[in-house]
The first five atom37 places (N, CA, C, CB, O) and aatype in JSON, in Angstrom:
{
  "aatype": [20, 20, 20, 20, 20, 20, 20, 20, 20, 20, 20, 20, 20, 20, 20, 20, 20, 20, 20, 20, 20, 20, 20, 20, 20, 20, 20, 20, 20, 20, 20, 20, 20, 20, 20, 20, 20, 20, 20, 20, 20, 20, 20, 20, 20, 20, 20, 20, 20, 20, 20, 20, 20, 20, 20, 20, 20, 20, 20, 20, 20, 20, 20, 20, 20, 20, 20, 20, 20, 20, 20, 20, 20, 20, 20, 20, 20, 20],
  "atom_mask": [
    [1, 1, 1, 1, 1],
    [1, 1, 1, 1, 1],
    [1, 1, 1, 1, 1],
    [1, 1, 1, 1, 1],
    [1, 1, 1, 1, 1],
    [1, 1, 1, 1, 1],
    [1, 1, 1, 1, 1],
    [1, 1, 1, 1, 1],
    [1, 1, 1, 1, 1],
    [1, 1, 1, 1, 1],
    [1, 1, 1, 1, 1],
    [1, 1, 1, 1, 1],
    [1, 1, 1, 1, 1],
    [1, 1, 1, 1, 1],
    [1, 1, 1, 1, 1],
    [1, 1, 1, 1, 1],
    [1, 1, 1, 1, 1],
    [1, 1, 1, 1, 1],
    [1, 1, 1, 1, 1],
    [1, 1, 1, 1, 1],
    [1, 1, 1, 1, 1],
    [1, 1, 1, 1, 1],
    [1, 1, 1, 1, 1],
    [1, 1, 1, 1, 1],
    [1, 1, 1, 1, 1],
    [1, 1, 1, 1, 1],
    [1, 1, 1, 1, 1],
    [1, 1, 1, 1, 1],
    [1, 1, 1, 1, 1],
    [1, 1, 1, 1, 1],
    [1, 1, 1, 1, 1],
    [1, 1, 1, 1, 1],
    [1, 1, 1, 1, 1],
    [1, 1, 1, 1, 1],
    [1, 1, 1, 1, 1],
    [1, 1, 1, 1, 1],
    [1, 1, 1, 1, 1],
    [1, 1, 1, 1, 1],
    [1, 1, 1, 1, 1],
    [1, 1, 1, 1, 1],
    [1, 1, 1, 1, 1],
    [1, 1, 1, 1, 1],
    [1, 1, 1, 1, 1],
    [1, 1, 1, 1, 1],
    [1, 1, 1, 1, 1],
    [1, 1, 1, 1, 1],
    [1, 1, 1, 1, 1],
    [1, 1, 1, 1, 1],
    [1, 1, 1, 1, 1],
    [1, 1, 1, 1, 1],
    [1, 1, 1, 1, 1],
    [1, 1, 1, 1, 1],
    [1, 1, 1, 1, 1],
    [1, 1, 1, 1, 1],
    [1, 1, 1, 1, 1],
    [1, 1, 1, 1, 1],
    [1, 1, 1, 1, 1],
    [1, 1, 1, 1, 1],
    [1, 1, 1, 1, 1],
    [1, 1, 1, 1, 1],
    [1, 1, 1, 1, 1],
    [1, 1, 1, 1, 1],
    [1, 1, 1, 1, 1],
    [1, 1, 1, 1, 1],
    [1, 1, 1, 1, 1],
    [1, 1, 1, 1, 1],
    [1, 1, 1, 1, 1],
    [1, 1, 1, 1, 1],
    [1, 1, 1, 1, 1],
    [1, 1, 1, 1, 1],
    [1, 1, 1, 1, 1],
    [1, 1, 1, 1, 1],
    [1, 1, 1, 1, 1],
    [1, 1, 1, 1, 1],
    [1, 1, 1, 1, 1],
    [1, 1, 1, 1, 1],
    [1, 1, 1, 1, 1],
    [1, 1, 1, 1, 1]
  ],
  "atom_positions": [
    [[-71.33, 11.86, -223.82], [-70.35, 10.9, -224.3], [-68.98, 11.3, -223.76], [-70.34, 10.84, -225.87], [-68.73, 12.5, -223.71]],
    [[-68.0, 10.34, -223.31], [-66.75, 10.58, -222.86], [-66.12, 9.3, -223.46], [-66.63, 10.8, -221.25], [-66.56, 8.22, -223.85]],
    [[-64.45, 10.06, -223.36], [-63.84, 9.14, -223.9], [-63.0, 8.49, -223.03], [-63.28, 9.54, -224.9], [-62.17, 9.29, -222.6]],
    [[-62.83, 7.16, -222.51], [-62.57, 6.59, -221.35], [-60.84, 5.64, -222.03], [-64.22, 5.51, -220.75], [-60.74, 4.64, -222.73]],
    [[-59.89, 6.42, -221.49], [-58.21, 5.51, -222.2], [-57.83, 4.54, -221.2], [-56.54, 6.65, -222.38], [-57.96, 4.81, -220.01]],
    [[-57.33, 3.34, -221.63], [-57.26, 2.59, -220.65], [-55.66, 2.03, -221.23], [-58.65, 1.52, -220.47], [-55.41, 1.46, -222.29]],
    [[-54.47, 2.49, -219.83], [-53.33, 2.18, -220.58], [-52.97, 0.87, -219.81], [-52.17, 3.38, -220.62], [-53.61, 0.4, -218.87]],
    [[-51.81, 0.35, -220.38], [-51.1, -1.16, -220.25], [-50.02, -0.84, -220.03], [-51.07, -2.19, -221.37], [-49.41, -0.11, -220.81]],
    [[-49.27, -1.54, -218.36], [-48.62, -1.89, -218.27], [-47.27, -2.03, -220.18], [-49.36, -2.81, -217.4], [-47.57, -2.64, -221.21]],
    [[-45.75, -1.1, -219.87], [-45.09, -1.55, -220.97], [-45.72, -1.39, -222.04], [-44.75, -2.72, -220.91], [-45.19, -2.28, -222.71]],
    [[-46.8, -0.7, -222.99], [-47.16, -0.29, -224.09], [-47.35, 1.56, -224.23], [-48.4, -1.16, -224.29], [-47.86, 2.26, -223.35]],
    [[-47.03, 1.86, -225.01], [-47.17, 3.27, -224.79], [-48.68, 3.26, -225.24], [-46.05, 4.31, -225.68], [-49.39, 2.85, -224.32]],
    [[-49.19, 3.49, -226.06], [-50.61, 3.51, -226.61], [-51.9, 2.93, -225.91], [-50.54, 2.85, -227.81], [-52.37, 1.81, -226.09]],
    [[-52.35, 3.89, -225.1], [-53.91, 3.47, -224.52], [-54.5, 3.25, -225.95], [-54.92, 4.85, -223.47], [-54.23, 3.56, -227.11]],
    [[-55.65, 2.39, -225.1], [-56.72, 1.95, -225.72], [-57.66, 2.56, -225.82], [-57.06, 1.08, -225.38], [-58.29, 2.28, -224.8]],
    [[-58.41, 3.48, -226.57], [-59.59, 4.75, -226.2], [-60.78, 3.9, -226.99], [-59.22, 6.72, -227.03], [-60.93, 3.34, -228.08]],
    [[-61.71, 4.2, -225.51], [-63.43, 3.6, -226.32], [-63.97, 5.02, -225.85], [-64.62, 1.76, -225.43], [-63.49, 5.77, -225.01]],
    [[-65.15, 5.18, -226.65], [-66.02, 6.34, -227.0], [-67.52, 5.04, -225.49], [-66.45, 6.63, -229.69], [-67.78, 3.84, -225.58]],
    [[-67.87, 5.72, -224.79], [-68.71, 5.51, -224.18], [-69.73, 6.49, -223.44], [-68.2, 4.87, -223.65], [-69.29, 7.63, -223.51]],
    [[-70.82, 6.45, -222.83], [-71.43, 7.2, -221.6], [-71.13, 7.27, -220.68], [-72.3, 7.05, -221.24], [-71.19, 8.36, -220.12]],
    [[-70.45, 5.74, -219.78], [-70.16, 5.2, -218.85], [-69.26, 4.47, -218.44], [-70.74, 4.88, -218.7], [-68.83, 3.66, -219.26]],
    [[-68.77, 4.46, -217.31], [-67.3, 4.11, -217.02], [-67.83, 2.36, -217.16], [-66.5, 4.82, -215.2], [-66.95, 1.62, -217.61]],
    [[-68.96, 1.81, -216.85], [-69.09, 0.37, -216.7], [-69.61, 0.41, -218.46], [-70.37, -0.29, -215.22], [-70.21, -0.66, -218.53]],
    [[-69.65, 0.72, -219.15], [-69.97, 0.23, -220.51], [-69.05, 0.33, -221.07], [-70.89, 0.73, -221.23], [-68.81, -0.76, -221.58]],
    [[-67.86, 1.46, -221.46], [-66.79, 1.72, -221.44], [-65.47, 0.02, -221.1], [-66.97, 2.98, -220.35], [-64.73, -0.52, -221.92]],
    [[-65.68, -0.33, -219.65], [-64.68, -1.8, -219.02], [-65.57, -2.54, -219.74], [-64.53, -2.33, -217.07], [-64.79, -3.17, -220.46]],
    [[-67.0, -3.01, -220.15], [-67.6, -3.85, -221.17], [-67.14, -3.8, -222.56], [-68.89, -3.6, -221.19], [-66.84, -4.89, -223.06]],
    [[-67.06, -2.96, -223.16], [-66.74, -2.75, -224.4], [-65.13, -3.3, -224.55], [-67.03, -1.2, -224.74], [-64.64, -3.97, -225.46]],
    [[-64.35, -2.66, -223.07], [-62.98, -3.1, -222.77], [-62.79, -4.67, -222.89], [-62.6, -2.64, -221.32], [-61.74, -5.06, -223.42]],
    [[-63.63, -5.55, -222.49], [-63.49, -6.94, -222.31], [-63.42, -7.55, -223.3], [-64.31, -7.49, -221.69], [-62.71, -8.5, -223.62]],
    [[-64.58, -6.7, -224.08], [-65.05, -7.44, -225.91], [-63.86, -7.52, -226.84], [-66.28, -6.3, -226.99], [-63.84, -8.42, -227.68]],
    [[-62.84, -6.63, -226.75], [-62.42, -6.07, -227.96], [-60.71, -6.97, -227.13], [-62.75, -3.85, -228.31], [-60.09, -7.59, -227.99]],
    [[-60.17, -7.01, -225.94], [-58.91, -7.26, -225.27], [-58.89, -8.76, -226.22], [-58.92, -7.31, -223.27], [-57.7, -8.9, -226.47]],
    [[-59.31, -9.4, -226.58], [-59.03, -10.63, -226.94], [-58.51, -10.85, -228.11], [-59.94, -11.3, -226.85], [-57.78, -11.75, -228.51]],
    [[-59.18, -9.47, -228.88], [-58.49, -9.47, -230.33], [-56.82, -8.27, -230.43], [-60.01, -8.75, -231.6], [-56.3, -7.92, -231.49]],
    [[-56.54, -8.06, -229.64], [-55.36, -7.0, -228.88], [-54.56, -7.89, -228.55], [-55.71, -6.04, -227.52], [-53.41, -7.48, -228.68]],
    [[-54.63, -9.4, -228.03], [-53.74, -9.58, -226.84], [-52.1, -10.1, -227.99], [-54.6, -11.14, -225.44], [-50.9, -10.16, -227.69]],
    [[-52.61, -10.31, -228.94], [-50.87, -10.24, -229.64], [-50.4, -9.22, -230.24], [-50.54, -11.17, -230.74], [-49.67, -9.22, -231.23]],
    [[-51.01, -7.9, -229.39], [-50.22, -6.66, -229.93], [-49.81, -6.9, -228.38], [-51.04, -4.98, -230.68], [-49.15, -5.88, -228.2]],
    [[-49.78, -7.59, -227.17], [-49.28, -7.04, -225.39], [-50.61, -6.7, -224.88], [-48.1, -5.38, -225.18], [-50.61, -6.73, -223.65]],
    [[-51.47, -6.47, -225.27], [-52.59, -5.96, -224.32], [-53.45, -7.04, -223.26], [-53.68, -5.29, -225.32], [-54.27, -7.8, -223.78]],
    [[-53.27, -7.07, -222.13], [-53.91, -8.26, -221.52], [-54.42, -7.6, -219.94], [-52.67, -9.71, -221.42], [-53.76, -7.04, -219.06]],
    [[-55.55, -7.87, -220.01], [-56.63, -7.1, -218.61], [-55.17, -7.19, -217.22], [-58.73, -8.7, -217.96], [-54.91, -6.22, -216.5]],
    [[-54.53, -8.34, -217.15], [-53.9, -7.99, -216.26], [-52.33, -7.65, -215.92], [-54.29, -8.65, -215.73], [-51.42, -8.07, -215.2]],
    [[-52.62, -6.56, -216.98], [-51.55, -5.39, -217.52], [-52.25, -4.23, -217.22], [-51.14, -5.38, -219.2], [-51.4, -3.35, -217.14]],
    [[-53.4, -3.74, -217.0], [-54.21, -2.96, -216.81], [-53.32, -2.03, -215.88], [-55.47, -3.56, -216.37], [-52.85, -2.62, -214.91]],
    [[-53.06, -0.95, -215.97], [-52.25, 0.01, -214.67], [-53.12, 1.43, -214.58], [-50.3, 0.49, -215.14], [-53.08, 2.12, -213.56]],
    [[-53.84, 1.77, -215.65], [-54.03, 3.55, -215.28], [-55.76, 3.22, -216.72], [-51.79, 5.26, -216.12], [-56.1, 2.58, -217.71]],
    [[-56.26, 4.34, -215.64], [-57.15, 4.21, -217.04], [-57.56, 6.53, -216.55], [-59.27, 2.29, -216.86], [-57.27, 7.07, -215.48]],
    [[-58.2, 7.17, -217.7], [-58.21, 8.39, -217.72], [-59.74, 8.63, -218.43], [-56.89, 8.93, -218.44], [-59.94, 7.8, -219.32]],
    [[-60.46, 9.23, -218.3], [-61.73, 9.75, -218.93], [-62.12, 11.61, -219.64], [-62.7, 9.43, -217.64], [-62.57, 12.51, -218.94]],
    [[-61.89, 11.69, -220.72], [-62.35, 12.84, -221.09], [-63.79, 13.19, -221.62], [-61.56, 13.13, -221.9], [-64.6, 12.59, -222.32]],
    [[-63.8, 14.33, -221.03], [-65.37, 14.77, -221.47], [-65.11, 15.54, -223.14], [-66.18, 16.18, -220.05], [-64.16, 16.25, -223.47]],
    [[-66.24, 15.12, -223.93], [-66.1, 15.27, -225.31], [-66.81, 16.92, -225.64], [-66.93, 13.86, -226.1], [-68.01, 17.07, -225.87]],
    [[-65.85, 17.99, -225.62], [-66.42, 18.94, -225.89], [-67.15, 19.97, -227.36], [-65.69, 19.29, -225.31], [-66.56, 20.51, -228.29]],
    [[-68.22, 19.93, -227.12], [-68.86, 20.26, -228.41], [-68.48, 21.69, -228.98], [-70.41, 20.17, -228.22], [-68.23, 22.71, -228.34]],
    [[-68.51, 21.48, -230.43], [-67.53, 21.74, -231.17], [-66.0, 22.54, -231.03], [-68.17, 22.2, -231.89], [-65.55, 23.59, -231.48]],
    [[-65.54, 21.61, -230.29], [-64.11, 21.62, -230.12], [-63.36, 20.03, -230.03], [-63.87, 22.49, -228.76], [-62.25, 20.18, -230.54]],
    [[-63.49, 18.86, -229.66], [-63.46, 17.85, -229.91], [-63.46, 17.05, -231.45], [-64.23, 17.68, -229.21], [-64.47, 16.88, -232.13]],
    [[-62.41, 16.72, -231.71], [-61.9, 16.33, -233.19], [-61.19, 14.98, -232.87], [-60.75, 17.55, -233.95], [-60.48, 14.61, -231.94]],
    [[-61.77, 14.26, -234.23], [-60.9, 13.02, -234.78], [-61.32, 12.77, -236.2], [-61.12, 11.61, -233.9], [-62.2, 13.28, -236.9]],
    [[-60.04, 11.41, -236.49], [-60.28, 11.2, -237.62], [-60.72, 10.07, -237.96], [-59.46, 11.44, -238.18], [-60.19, 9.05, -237.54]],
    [[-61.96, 10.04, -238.92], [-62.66, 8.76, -239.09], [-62.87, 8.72, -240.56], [-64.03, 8.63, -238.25], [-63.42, 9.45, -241.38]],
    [[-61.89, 7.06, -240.57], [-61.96, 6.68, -242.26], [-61.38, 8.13, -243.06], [-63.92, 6.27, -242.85], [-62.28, 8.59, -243.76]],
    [[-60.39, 8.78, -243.1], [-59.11, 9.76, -243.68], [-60.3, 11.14, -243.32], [-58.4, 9.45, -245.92], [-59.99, 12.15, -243.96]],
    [[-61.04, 11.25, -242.81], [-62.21, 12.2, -242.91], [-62.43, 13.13, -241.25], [-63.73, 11.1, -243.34], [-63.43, 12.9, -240.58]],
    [[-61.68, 13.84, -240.92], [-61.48, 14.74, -240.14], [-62.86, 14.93, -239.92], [-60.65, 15.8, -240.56], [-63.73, 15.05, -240.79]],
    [[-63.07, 14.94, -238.15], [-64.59, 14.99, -237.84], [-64.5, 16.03, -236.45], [-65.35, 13.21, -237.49], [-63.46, 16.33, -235.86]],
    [[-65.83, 16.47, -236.12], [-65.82, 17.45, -234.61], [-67.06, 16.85, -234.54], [-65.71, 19.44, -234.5], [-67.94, 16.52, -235.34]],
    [[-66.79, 16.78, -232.79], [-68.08, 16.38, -231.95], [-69.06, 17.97, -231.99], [-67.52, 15.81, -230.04], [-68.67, 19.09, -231.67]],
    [[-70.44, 17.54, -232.51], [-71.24, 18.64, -232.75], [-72.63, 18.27, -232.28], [-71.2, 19.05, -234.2], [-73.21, 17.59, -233.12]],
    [[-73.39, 18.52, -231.13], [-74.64, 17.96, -231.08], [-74.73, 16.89, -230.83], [-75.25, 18.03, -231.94], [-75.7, 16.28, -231.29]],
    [[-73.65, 16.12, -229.88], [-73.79, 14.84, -229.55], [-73.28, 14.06, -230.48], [-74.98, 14.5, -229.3], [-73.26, 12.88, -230.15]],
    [[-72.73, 14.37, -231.88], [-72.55, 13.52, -232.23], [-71.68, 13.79, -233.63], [-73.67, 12.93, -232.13], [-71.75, 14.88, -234.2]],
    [[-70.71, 12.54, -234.21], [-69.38, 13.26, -235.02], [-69.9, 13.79, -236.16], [-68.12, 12.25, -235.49], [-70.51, 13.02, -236.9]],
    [[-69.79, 14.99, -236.5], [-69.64, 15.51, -237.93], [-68.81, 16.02, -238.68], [-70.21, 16.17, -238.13], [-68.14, 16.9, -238.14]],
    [[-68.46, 15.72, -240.24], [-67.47, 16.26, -241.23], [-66.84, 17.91, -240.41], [-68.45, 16.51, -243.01], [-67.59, 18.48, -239.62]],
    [[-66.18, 18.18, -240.57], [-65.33, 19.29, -240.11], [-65.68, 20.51, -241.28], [-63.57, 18.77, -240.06], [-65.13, 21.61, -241.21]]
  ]
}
């Protein structure tokens, strides 16, 4: 799993999807731009996109107020 940021033209805040693949990753990108585009986000604003590899147990976020680490492929409580 990697995490693929895709920034915009004039917005500070990439867009981060959790994917395998850089082409499921721009799919998932397409689905979701439509409900974004009255925060500025629009495909052809697109300028930089970046991919991180999700390292096990060292990789952290927070899901629903609940602090999580990538463990075994996959998120667990901290």
């Amino acid at each position: 799993m990697k995490i693929y940021r895709f920034y915009f033209t004039d917005i500070d805040k990439p867009i981060a999807i959790e994917s395998m693949t850089k082409y499921s990753a721009r799919i998932k990108l397409q689905e979701i731009i439509p409900t974004l585009e009255a925060k500025g986000y629009f495909l052809e604003n697109l300028c930089r996109e970046s991919v991180e590899e999700m390292l096990d147990g060292v990789t952290e976020k927070i899901i629903n107020s609940q602090k999580m680490i990538w463990q075994n492929n996959k998120w667990t409580k901290k």
